[in-house]
N, C-alpha and C positions, 0 to 999 in steps of 0.2 A: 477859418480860425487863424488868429496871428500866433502862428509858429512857424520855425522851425524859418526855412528862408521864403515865405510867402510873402511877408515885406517888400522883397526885391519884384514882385513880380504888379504885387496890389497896392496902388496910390490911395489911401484912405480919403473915400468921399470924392473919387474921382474916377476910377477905374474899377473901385469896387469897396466894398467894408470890410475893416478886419476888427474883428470879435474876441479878446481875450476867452484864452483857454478856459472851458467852465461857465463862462459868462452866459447863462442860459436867459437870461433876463436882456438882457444886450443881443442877443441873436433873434429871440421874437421878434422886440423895435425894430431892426435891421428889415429882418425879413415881411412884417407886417407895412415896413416902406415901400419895401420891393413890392408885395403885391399889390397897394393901394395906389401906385404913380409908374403906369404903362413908360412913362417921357423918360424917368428917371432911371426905371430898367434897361430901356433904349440909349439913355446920354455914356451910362455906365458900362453897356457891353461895346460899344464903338469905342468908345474911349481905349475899354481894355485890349480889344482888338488893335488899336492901334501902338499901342503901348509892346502887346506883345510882336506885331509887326516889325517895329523899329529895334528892339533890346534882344528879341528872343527865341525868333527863329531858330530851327537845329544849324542853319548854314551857318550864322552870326555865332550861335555857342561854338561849334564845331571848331570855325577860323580862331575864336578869342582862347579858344583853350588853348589849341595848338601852338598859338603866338608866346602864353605863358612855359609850353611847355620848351619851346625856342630858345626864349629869354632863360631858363632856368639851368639850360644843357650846352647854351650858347657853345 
């Protein structure tokens, strides 16, 4: 569902779909994609895997938070 900071993690239509809140009509389409295109399920979790890879690691949050909290206490 798109809320809250899911954004930041899900590329829409590239790493994954985001469904407004409620949107129960929009999440069937979604998911009746998903289960009908194996390829698309597969382009989508690599993707996201990669995505999360690169942005999201605990080490990557860990160093970037700590660098904010550096910058902030300087």
């Amino acid at each position: 569902s798109d809320v809250g900071g899911v954004k930041e993690a899900v590329v829409e239509g590239k790493t994954g779909f985001l469904v407004g809140r409620g949107d129960e009509a929009g999440f069937r389409e979604r998911l009746a994609r998903l289960l009908q295109d194996p390829g698309l399920r597969a382009s989508l979790g690599e993707a996201g895997r990669r995505r999360y890879e690169e942005a999201f690691t605990l080490e990557r949050m860990l160093r970037e938070t700590w660098q904010v909290y550096q910058e902030v206490l300087g």
